[in-house]
C-alpha positions in Angstrom: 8.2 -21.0 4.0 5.3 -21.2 6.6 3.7 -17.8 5.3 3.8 -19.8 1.6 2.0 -22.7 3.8 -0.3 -21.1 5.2 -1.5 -19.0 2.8 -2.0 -22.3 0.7 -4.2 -23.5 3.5 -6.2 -20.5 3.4 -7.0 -20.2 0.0 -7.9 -23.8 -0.4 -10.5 -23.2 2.3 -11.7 -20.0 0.6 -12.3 -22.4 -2.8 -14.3 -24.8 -0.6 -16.7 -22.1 0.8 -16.9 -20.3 -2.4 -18.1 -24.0 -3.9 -20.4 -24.7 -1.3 -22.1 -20.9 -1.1 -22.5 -21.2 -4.7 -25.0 -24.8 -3.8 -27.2 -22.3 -1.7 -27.5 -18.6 -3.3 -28.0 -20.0 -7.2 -30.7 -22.2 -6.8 -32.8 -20.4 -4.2 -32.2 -16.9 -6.4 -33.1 -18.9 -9.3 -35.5 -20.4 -7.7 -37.0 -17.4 -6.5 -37.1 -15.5 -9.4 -38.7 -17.8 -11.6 -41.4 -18.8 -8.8 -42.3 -15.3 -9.2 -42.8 -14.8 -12.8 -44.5 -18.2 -13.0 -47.1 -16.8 -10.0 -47.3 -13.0 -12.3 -48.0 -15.3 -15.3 -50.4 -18.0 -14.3 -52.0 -15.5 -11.5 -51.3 -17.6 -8.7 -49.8 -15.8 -6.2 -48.0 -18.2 -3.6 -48.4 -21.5 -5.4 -45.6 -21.7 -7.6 -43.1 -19.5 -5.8 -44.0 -21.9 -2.8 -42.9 -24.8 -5.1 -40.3 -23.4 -6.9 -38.5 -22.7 -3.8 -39.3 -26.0 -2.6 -37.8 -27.6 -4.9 -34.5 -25.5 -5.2 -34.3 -26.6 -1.5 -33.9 -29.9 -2.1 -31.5 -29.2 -5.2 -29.9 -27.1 -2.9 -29.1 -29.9 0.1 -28.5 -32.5 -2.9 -25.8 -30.7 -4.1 -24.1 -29.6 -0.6 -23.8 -33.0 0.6 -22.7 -34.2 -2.5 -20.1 -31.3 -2.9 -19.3 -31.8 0.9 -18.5 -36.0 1.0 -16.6 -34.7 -2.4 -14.9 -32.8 -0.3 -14.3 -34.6 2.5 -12.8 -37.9 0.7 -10.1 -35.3 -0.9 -9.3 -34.1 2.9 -9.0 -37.9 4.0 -6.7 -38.6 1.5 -4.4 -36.0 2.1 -3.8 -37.3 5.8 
């Protein structure tokens, strides 16, 4: 019975980090990615990947604290 516990425990922590990894490597891929085929089109070499990145910073952060209070009024009520 404490295996099937602690296994539990394990995978719900897995979920977490899997939901909050996801808040950093999407947005600054996309980010990135699209910064540099909007400098290739518009010829303007740092600009835009300099604000595209920027900006999936701050979506980044806005979704990690929101994912992470989520998170941590589920782990309140439990207790």
């Amino acid at each position: 019975m404490a295996k099937l516990v602690d296994k539990q425990y394990w995978m719900e922590s897995i979920k977490i980090f899997s939901r909050l990894s996801v808040w950093i490597v999407f947005p600054v891929l996309i980010g990135a990615l699209l910064g540099k085929w909007l400098d290739k089109k518009y010829n303007s070499s740092p600009r835009w990947f300099l604000i595209v990145i920027g900006l999936s910073f701050i979506i980044s952060v806005v979704g990690l604290v929101k994912n992470t209070l989520e998170e941590y009024k589920k782990i309140e009520k439990r207790k």
